[in-house]
C-alpha positions in Angstrom: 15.0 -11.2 21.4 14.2 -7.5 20.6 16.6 -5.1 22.3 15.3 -2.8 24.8 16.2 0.4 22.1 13.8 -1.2 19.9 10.9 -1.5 22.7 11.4 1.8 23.2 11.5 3.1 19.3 8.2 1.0 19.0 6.2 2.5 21.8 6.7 6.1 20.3 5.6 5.5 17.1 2.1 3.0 18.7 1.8 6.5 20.7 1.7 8.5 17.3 -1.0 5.9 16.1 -3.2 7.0 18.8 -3.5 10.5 16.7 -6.2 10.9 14.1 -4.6 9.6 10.4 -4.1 12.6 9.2 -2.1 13.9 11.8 0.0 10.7 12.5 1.1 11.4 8.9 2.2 14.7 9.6 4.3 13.8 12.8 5.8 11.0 10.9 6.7 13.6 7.9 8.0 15.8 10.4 10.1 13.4 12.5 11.5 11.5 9.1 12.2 15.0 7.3 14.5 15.5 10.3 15.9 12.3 10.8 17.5 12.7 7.6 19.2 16.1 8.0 21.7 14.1 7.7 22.6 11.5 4.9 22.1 7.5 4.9 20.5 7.9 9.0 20.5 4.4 9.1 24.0 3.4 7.0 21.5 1.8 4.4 24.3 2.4 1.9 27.2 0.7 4.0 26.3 -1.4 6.8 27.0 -5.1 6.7 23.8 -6.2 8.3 21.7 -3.9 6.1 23.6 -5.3 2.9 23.2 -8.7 4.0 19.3 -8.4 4.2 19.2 -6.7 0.9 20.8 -10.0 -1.4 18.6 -12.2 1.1 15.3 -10.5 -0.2 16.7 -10.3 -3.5 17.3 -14.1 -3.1 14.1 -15.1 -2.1 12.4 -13.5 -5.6 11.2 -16.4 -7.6 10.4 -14.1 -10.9 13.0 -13.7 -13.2 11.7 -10.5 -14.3 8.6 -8.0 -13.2 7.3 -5.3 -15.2 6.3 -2.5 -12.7 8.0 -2.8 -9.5 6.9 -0.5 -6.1 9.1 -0.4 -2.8 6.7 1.2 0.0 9.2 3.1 2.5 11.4 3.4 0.3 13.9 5.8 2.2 17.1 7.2 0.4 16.2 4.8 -2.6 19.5 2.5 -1.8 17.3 -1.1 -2.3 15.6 1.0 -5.2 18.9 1.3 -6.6 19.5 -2.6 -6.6 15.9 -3.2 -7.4 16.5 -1.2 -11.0 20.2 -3.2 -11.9 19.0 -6.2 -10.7 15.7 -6.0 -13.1 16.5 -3.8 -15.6 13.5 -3.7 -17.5 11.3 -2.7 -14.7 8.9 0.6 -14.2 10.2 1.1 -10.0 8.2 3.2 -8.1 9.6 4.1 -4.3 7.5 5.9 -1.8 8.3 7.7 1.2 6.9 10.0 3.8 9.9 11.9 3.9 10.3 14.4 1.0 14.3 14.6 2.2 15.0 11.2 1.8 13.1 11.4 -1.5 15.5 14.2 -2.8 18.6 12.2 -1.9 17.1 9.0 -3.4 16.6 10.8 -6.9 19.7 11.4 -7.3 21.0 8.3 -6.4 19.0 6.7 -8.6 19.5 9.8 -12.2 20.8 7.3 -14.1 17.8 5.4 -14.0 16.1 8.1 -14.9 12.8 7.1 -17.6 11.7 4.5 -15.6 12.7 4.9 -11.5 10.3 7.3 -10.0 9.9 8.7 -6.0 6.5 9.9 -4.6 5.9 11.8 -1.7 3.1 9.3 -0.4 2.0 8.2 2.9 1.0 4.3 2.6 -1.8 4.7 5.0 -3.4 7.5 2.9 -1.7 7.1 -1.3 -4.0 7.4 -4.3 -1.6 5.1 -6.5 -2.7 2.9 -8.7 -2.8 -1.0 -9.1 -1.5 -3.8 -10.9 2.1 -3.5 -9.3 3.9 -7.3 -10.4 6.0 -6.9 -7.3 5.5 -5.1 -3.9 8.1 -4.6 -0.9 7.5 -3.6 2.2 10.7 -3.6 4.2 11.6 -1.7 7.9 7.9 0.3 7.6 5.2 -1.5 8.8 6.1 -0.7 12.4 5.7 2.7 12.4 2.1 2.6 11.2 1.0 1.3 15.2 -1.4 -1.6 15.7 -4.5 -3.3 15.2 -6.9 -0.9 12.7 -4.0 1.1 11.2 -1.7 -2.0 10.6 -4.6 -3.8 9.1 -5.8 -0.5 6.9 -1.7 -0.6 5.9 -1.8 -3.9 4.9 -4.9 -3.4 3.0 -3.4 -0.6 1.2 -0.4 -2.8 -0.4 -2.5 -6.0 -1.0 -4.7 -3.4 -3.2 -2.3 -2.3 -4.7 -0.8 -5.8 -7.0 -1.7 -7.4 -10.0 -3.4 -10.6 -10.6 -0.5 -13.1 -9.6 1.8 -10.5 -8.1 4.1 -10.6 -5.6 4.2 -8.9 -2.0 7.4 -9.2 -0.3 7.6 -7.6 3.1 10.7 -7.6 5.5 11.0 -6.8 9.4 12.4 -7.7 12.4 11.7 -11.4 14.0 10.1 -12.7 15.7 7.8 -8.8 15.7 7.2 -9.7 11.8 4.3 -12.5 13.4 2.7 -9.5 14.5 3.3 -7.3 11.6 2.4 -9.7 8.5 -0.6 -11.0 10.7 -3.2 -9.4 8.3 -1.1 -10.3 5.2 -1.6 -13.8 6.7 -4.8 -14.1 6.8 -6.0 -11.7 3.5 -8.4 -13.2 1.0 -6.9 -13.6 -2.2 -3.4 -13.8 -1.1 -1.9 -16.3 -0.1 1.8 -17.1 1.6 4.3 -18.8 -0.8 7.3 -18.8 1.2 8.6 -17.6 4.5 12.7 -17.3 5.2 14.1 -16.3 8.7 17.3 -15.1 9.4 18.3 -16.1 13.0 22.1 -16.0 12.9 22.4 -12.5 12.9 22.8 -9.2 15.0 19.0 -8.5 14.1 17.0 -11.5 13.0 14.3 -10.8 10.0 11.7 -12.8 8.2 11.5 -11.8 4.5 7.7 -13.3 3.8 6.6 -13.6 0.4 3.1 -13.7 -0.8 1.2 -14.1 -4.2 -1.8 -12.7 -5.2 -4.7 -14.7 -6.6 -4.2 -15.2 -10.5 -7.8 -14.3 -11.8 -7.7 -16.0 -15.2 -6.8 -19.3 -13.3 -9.6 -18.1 -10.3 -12.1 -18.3 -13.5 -10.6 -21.2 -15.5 
């Protein structure tokens, strides 16, 4: 069941989605930049929970190896930071909306300096380029509100893989129905796999989808 703090945390950010895009972005910048006046907001970097949900998406990566490698959301960069040991010939790109969390997550992540980058980008409105091999979306897609903005969000990462890649995204279940409903149902992806935690504090789905491969689409 989704706890009543959660109901609540949801309703403020659908009430930000009733703004123009433009200035949803720059409430959300606002309220992230001061959520993290302090460090690790969310204990990303210790919690048990959090940790736990970091090996099961890690887990649930068929590819031995990808070659450029972007985590949407990607706070403090502490997933970033297991992302670049765990493949450690990948190009990782995070983004974030909050430049704050983005200074921390550089230097978390200096000694991956050369090929771990942070952008200041909003996912609704980003001029980054394709042909990513691997996408996550984890804890974000929430905060975007419903129905045109979530679809426009979901748009925005499916654009943004390569033939055959791979979009991971990760939220709270059983809200992740709601939230990977236009991943679900975009042409040219398609689901390849679908895990749900239940026997935790905070059930998640990690859902997994691939991209059409377009030398076999024209083979």
């Amino acid at each position: 069941m989704t706890r009543f703090p959660d109901i609540l945390h949801r309703a403020l950010f659908r009430s930000f989605s009733l703004l123009g895009a433009r200035s949803q972005g720059a409430v959300l910048r606002r309220y992230f930049d001061w959520w993290h006046r302090r460090p690790d907001p969310w204990r990303l970097s210790t919690d048990a929970y959090e940790q736990h949900k970091y090996q099961t998406t890690l887990g649930q990566l068929p590819d031995p190896a990808y070659r450029r490698v972007l985590e949407a959301g990607c706070s403090e960069g502490v997933f970033t930071e297991l992302l670049a040991a765990t493949y450690p010939d990948a190009e990782i790109t995070g983004v974030d909306i909050s430049e704050k969390a983005l200074e921390r997550a550089r230097l978390r992540n200096e000694k991956f300096a050369g090929r771990v980058r942070f952008l200041h980008a909003d996912i609704l409105e980003h001029d980054l380029r394709p042909g990513f091999d691997l996408v996550i979306c984890a804890e974000t897609l929430y905060y975007v509100g419903g129905g045109d903005r979530l679809r426009h969000a979901s748009h925005r990462l499916t654009s943004l893989l390569a033939a055959g890649g791979l979009l991971v995204l990760v939220h709270p279940w059983p809200e992740a129905t709601r939230l990977h409903r236009f991943a679900d149902a975009a042409p040219g992806l398609s689901k390849i796999t679908e895990r749900v935690e239940r026997n935790v504090q905070r059930p998640f789905s990690v859902s997994l989808y691939r991209a059409a491969d377009e030398s076999r689409a024209v083979s």
